[in-house]
TORFIKOL-260703 format. One record per atom (N, C-alpha, C): x negated, y, z; residue number from 1; atom name. Coordinates in pm, 1 decimal. Example, Ala and Ser with C-alpha at 12.3 -4.5 7.8 and 13.67 -1.06 7.14 Angstrom:
% TORFIKOL-260703
-1319.0;-569.0;780.0;1;N
-1230.0;-450.0;780.0;1;CA
-1320.0;-330.0;780.0;1;C
-1285.0;-225.0;708.0;2;N
-1367.0;-106.0;714.0;2;CA
-1290.0;3.0;787.0;2;C
This chain:
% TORFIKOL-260703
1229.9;-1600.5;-229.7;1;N
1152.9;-1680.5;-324.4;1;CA
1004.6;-1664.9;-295.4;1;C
934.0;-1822.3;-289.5;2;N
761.1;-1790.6;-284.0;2;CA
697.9;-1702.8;-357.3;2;C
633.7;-1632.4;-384.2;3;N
524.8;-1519.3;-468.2;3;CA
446.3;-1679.5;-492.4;3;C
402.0;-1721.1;-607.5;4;N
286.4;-1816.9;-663.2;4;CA
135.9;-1740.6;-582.0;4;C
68.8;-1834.0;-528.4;5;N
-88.0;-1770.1;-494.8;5;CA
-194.4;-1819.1;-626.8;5;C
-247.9;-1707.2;-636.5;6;N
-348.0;-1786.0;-769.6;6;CA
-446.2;-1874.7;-720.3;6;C
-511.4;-1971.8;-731.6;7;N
-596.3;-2007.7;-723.6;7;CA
-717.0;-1935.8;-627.2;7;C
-817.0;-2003.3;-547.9;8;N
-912.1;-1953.9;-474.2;8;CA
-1009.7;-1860.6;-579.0;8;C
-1082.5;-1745.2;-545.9;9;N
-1136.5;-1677.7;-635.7;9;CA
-1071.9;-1626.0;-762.0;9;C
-954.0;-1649.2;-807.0;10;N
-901.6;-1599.5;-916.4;10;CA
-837.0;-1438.1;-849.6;10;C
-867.5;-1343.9;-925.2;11;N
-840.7;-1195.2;-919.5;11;CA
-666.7;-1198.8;-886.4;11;C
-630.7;-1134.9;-814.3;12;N
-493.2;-1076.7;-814.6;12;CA
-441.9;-964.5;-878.1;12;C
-355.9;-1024.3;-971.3;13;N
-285.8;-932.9;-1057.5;13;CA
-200.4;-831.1;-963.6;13;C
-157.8;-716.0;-1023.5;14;N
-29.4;-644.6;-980.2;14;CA
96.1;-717.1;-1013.7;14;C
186.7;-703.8;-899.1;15;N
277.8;-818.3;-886.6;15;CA
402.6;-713.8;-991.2;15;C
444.7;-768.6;-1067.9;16;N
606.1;-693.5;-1164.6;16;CA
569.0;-581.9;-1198.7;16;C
425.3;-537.4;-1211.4;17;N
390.5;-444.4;-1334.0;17;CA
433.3;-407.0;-1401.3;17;C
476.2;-280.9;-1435.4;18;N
509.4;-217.3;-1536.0;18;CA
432.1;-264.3;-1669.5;18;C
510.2;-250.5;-1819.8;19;N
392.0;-261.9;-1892.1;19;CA
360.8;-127.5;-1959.5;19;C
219.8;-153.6;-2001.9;20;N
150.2;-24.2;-2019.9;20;CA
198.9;79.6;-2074.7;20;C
189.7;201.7;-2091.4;21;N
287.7;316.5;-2137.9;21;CA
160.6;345.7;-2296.7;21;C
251.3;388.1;-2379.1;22;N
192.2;443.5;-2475.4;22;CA
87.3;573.2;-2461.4;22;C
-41.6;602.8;-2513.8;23;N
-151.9;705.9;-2482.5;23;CA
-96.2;801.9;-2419.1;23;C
-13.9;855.9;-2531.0;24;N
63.7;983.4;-2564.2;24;CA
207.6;994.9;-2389.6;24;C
227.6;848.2;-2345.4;25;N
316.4;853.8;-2186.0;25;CA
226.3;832.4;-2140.8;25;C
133.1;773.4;-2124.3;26;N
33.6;799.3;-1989.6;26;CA
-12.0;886.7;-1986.1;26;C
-46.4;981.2;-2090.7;27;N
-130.0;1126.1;-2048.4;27;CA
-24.4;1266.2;-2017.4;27;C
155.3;1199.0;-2011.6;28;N
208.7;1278.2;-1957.7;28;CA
204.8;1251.9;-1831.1;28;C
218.7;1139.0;-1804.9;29;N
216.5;1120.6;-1666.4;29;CA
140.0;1125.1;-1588.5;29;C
1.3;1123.6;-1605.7;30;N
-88.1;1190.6;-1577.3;30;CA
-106.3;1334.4;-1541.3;30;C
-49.9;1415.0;-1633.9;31;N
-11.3;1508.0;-1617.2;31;CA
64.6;1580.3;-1507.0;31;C
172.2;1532.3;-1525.9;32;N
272.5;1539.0;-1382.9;32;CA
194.6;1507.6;-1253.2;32;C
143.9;1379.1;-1232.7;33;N
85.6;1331.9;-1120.1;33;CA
-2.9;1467.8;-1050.4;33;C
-89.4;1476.9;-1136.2;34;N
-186.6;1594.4;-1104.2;34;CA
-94.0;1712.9;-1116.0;34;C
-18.2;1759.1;-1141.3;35;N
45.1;1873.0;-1105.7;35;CA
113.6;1858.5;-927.8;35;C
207.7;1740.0;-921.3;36;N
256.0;1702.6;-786.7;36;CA
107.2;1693.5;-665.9;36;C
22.9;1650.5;-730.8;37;N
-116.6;1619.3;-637.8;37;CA
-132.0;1795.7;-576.7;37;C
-148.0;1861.3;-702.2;38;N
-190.8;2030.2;-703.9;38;CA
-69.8;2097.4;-583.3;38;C
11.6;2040.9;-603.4;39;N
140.2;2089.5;-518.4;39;CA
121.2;2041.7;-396.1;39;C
93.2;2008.3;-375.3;40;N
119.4;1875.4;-207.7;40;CA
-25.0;1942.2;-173.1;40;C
-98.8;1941.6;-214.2;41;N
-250.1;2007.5;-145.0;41;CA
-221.4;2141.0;-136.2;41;C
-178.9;2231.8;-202.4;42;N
-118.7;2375.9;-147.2;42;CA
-35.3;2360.5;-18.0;42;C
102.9;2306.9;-74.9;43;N
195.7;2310.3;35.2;43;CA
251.2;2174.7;90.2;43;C
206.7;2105.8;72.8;44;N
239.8;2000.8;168.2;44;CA
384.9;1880.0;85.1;44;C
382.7;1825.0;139.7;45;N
515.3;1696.6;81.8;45;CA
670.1;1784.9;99.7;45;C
672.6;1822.0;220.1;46;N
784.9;1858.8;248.9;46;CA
836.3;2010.7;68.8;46;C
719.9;2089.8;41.7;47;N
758.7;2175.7;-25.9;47;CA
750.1;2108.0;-199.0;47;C
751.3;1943.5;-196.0;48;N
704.1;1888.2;-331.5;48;CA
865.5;1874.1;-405.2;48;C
909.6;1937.6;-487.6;49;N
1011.1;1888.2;-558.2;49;CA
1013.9;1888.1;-749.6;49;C
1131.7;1835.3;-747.5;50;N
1113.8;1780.7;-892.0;50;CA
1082.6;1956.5;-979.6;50;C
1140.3;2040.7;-963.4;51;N
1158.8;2118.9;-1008.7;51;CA
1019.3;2204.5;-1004.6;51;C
971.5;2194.2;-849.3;52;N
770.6;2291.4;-876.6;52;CA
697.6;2171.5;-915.2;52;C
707.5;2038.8;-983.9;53;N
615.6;1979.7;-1022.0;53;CA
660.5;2026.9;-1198.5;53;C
780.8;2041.4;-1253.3;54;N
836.0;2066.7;-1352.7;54;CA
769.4;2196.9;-1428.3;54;C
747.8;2295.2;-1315.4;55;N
702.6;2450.1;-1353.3;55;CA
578.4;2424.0;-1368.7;55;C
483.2;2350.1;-1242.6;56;N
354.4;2336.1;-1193.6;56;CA
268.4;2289.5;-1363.8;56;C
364.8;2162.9;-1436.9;57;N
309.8;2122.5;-1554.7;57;CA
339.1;2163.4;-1665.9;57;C
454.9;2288.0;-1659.0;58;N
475.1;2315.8;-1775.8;58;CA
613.2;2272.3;-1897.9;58;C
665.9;2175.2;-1806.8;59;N
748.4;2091.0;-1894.6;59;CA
953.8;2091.2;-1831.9;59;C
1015.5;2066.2;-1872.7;60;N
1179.2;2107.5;-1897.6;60;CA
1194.2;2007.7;-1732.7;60;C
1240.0;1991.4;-1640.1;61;N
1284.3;1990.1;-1506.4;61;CA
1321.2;1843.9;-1603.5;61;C
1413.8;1808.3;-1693.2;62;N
1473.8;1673.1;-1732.9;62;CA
1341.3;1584.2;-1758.6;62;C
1249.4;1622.0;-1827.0;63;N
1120.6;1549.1;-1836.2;63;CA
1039.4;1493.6;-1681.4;63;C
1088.1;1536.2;-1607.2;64;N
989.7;1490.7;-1455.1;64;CA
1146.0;1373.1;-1390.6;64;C
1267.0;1420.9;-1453.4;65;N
1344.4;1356.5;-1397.8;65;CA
1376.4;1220.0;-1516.1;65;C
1316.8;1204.8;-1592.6;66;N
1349.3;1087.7;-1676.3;66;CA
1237.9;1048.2;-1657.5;66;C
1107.3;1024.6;-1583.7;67;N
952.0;974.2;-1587.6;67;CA
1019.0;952.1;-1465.6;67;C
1027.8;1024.2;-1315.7;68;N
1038.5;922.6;-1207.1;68;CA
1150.0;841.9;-1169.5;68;C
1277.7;930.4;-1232.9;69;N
1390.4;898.3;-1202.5;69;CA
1470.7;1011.5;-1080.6;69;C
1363.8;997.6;-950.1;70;N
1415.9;1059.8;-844.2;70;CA
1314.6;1126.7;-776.2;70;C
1336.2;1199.9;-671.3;71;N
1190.4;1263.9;-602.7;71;CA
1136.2;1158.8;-515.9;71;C
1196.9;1025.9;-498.5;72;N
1154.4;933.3;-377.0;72;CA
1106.7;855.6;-507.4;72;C
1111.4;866.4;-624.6;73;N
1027.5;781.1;-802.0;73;CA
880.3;815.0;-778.8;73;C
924.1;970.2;-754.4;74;N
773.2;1014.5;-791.7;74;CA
700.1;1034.7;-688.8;74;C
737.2;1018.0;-544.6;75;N
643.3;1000.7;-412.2;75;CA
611.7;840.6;-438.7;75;C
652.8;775.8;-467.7;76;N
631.0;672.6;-484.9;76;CA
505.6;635.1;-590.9;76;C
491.7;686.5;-675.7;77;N
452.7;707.6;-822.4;77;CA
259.2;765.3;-774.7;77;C
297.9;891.5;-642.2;78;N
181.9;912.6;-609.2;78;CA
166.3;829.0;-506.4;78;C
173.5;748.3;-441.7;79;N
122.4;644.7;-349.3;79;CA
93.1;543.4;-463.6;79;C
147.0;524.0;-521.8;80;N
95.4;371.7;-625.8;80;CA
-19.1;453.8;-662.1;80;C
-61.0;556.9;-723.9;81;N
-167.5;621.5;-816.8;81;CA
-259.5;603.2;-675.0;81;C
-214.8;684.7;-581.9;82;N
-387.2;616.8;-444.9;82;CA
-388.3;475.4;-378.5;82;C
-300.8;418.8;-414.9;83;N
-282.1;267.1;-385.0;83;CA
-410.4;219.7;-479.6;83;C
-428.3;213.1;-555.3;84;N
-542.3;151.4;-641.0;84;CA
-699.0;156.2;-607.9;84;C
-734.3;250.9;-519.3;85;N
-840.7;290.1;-437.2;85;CA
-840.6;140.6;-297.1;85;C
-741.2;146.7;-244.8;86;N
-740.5;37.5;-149.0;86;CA
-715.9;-116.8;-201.8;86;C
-645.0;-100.1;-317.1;87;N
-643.5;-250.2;-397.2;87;CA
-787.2;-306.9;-438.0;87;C
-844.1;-186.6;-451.5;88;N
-993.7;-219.9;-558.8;88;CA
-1088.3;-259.7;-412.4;88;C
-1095.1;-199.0;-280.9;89;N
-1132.4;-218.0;-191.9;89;CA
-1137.4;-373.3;-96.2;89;C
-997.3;-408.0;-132.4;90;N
-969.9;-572.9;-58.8;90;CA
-959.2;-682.6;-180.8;90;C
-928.1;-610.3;-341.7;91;N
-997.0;-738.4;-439.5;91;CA
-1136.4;-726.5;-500.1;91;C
-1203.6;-603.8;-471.2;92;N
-1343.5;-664.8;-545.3;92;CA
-1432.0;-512.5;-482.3;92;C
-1355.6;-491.4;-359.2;93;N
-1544.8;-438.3;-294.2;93;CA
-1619.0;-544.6;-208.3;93;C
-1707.6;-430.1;-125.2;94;N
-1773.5;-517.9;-40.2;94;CA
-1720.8;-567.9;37.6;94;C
-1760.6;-716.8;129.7;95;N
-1711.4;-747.6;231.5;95;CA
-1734.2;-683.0;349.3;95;C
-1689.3;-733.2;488.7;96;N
-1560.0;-814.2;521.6;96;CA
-1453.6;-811.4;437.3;96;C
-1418.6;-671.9;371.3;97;N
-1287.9;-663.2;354.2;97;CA
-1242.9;-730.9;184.2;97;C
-1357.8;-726.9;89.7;98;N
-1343.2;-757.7;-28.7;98;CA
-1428.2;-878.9;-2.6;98;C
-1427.5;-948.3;-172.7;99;N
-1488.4;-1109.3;-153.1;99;CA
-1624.6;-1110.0;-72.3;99;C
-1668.0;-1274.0;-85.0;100;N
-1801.4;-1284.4;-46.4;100;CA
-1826.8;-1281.2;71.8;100;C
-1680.7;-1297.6;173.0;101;N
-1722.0;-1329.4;364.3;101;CA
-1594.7;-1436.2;342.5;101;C
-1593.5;-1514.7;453.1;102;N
-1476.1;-1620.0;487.4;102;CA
-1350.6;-1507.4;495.3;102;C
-1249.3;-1564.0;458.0;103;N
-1125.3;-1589.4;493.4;103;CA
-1059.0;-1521.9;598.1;103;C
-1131.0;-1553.3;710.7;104;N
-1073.6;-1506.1;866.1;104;CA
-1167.9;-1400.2;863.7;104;C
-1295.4;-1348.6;845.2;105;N
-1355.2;-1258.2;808.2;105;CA
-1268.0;-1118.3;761.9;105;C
-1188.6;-1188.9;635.6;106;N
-1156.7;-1116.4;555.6;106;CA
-1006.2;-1060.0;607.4;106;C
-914.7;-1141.2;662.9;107;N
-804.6;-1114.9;748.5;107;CA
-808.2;-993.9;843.2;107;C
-937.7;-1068.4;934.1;108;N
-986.2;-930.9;1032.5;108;CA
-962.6;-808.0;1038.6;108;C
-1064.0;-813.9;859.7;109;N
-1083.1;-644.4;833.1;109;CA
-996.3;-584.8;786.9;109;C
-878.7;-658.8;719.4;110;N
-731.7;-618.2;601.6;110;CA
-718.4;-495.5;737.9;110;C
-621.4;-539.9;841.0;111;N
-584.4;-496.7;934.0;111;CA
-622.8;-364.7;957.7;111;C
-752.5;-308.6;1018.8;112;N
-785.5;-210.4;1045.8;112;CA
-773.9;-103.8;917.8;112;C
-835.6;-191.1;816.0;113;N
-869.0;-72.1;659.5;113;CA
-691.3;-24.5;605.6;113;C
-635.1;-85.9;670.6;114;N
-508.0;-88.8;600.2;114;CA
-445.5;38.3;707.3;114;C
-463.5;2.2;771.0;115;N
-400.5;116.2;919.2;115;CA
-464.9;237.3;855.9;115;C
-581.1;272.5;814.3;116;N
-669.6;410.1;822.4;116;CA
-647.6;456.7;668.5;116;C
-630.4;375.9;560.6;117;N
-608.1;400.2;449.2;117;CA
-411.1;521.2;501.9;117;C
-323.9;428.9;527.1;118;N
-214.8;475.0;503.3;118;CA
-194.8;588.8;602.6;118;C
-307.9;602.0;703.7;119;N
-295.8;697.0;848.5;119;CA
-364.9;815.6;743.7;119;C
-395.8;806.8;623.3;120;N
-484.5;932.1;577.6;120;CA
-332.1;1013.5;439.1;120;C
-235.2;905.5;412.1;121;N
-119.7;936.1;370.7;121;CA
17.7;923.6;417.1;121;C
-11.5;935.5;570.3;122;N
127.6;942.7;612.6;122;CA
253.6;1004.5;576.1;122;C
211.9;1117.9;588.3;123;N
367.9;1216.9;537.4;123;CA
382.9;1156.0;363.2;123;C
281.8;1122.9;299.2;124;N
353.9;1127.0;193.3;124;CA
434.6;1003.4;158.3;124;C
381.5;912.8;229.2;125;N
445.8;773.4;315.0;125;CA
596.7;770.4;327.5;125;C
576.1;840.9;454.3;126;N
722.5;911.6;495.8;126;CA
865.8;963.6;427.8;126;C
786.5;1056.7;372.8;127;N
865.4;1154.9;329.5;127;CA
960.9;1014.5;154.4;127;C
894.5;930.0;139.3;128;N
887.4;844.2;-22.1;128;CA
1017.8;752.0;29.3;128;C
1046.2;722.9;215.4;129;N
1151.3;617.9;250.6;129;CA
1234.3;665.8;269.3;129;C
1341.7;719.7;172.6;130;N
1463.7;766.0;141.3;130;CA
1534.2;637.3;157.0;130;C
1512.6;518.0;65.5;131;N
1581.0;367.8;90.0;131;CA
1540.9;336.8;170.3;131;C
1562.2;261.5;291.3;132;N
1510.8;135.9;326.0;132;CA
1431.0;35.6;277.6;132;C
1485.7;5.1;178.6;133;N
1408.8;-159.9;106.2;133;CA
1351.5;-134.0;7.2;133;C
1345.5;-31.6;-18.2;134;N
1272.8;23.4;-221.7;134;CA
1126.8;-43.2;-216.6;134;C
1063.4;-8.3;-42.1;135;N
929.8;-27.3;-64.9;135;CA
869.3;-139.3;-72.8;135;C
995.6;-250.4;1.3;136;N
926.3;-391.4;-27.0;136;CA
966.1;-409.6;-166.8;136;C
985.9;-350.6;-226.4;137;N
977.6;-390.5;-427.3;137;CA
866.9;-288.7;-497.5;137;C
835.3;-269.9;-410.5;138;N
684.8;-172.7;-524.9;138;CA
583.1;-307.5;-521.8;138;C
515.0;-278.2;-616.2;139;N
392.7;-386.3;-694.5;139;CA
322.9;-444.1;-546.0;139;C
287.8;-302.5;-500.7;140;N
181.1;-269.2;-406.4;140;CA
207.5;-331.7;-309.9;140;C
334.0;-325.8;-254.1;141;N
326.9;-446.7;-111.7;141;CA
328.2;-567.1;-158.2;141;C
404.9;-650.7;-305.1;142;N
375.7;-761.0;-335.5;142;CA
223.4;-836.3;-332.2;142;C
154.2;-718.3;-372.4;143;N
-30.2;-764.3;-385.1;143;CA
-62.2;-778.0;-227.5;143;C
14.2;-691.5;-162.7;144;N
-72.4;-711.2;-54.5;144;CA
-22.2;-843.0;37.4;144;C
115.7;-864.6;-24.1;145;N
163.8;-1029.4;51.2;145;CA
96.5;-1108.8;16.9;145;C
85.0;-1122.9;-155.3;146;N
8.8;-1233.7;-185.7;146;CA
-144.5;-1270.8;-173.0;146;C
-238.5;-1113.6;-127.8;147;N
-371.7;-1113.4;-91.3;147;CA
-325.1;-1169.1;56.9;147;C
-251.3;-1153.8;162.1;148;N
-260.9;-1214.1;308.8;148;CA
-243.6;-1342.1;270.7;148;C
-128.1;-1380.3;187.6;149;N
-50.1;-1509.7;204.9;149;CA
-200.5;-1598.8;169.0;149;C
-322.2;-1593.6;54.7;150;N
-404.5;-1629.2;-11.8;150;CA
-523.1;-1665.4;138.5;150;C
-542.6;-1555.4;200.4;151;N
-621.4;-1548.7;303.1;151;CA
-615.5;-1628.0;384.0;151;C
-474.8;-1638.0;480.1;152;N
-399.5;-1681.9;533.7;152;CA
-413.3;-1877.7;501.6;152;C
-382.7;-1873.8;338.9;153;N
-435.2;-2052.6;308.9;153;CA
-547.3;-2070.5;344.7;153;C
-651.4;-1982.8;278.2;154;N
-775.4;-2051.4;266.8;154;CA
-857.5;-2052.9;417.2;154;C
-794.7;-1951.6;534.1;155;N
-822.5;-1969.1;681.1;155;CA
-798.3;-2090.1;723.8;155;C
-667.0;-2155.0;699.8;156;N
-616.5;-2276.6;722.0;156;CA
-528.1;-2266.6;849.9;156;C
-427.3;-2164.9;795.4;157;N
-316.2;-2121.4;895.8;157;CA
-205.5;-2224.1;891.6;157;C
-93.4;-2225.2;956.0;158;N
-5.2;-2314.7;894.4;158;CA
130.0;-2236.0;932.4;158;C
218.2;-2333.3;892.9;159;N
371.1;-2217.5;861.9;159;CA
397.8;-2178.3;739.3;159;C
484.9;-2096.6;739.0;160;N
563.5;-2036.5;613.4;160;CA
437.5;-1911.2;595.5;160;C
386.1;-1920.5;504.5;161;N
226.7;-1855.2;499.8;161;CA
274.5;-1707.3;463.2;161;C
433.1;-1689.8;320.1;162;N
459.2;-1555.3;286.9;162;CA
471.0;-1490.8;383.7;162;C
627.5;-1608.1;489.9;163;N
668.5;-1520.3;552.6;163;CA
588.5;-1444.1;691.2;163;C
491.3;-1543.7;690.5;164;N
397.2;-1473.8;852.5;164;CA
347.5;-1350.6;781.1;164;C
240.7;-1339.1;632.1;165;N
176.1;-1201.9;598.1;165;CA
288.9;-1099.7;601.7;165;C
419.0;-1102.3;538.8;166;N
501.9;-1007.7;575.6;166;CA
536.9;-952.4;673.2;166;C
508.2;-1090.6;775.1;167;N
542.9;-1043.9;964.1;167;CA
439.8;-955.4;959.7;167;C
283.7;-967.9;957.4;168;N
191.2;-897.2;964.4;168;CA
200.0;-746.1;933.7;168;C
239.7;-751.0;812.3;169;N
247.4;-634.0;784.9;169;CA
302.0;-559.8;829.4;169;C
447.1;-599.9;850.6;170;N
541.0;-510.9;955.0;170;CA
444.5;-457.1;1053.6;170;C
368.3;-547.0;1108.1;171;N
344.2;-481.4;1252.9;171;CA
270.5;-328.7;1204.1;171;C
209.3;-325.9;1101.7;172;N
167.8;-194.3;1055.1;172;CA
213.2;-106.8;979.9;172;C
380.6;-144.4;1010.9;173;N
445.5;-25.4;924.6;173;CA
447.5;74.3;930.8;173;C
405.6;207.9;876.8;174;N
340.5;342.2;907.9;174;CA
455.8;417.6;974.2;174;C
593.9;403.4;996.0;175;N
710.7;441.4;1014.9;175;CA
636.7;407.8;1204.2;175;C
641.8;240.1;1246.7;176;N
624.2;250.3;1341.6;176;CA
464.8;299.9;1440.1;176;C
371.8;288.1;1337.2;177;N
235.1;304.1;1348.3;177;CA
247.4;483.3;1393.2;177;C
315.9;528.9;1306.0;178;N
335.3;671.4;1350.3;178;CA
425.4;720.8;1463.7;178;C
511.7;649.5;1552.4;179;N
598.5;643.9;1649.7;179;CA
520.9;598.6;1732.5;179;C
439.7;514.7;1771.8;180;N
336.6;464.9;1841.1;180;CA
210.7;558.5;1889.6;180;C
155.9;597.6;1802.9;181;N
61.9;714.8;1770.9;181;CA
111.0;837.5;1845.6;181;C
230.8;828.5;1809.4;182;N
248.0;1029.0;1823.9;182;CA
357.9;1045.8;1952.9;182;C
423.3;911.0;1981.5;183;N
537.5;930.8;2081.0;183;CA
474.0;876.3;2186.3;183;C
365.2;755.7;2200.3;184;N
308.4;660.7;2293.1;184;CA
209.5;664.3;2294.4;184;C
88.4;741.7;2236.6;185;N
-34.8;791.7;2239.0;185;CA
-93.5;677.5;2212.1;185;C
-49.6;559.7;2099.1;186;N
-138.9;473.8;2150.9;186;CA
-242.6;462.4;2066.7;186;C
-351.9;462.8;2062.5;187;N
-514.0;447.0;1975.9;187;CA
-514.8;385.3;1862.4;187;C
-577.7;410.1;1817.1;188;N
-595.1;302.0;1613.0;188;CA
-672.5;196.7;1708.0;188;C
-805.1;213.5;1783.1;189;N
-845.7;99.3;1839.5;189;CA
-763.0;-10.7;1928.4;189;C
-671.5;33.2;1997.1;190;N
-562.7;-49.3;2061.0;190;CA
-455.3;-128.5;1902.4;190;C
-469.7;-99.8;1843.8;191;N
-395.5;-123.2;1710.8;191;CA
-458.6;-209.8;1633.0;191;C
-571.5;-196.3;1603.1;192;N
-699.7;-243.0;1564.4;192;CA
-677.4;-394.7;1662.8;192;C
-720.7;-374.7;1824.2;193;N
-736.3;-463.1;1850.6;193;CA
-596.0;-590.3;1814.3;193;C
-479.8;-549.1;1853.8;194;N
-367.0;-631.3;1822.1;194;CA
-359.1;-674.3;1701.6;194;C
-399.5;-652.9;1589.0;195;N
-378.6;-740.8;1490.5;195;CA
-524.1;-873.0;1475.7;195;C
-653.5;-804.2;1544.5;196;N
-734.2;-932.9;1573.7;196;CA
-697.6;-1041.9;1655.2;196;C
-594.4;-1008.4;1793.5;197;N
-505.2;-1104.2;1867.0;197;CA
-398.2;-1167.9;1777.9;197;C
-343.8;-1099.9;1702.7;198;N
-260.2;-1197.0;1585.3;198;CA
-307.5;-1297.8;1462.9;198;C
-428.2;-1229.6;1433.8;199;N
-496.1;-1330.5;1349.2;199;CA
-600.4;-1455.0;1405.9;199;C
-627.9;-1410.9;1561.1;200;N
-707.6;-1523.1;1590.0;200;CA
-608.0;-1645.3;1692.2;200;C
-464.6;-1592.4;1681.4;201;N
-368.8;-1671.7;1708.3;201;CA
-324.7;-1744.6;1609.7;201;C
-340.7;-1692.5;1475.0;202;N
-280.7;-1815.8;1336.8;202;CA
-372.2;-1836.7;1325.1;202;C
-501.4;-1828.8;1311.2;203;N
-661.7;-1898.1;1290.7;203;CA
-712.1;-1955.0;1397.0;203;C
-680.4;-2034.3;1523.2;204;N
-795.7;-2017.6;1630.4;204;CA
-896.4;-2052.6;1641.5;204;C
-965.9;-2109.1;1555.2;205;N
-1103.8;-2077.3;1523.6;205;CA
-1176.2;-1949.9;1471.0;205;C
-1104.7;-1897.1;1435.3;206;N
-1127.9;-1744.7;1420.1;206;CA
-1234.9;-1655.6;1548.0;206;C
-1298.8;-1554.7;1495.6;207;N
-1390.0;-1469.0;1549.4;207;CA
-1419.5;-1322.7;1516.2;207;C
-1312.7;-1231.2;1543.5;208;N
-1337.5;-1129.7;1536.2;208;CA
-1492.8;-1015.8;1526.5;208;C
């Protein structure tokens, strides 16, 4: 099914948002978050479980397991919480990458900022793809289809506009970005450059 694009200049919502939690649940969850954060900066993802985020905050092991559900809930839970740093970055910072440059401008820069954002949370990346498909249903990749798919119009690409930003993205899936990197030595700048060869192939008027 199409994702609707809003209008040119209209803000992008979070796509199937949760709705807001009561004071009194967001400042548990809050809670938790920053306890799992406190954990993962000591010892790393691999030593993060439901049970030392449970001790870490203080609260009954069933309380961390009815807020995420699962330990791949709440890796998830902390990538959405630093996801909002890079959302705020490509809907309303500076350009290239946020408003106020063209289109193909703005395509350009997705690419690279997007590689270095998730290259700074890999393992916790990683360690969150227990499913396969969970991750194309978080909010967070929806925003980021419908910020390409948006780009993508107003460049004046043509084709199935969702399905090419999704192609896109793939190409920077941190699964393979990190197999690339670490098995094939290959550079963020060699990486970098290939997605400017992909965008000035659906734009060719485009200019890196």
């Amino acid at each position: 099914m199409t994702t609707p694009t809003p209008p040119t200049g209209t803000p992008l919502p979070l796509l199937d948002a949760p709705p807001p939690l009561r004071a009194d649940a967001e400042r548990n969850r809050v809670r938790l978050l920053d306890a799992a954060f406190r954990l993962m900066s000591q010892g790393g993802v691999a030593n993060l479980t439901m049970e030392a985020v449970a001790a870490e905050a203080g609260v009954g092991k069933g309380t961390v397991f009815r807020r995420f559900g699962d330990r791949a809930g709440l890796l998830i839970e902390l990538l959405s919480h630093r996801e909002k740093n890079f959302q705020a970055a490509f809907l309303s910072g500076p350009p290239p990458l946020g408003p106020g440059a063209p289109a193909v401008e703005r395509l350009h820069a997705f690419g690279p900022a997007l590689l270095r954002h998730e290259g700074c949370h890999r393992d916790l990346i990683l360690a969150s793809r227990t499913d396969p498909v969970r991750q194309y249903g978080v909010p967070g990749y929806g925003l980021r289809t419908s910020h390409l798919t948006m780009l993508l119009r107003e460049a004046g690409a043509d084709g199935d506009l969702e399905l090419i930003a999704r192609t896109l993205l793939s190409s920077l899936d941190t699964a393979l970005v990190a197999h690339l990197t670490a098995e094939h030595a290959v550079p963020l700048d060699r990486l970098d450059a290939t997605w400017h060869h992909l965008v000035a192939h659906l734009v060719p008027e485009s200019r890196a």
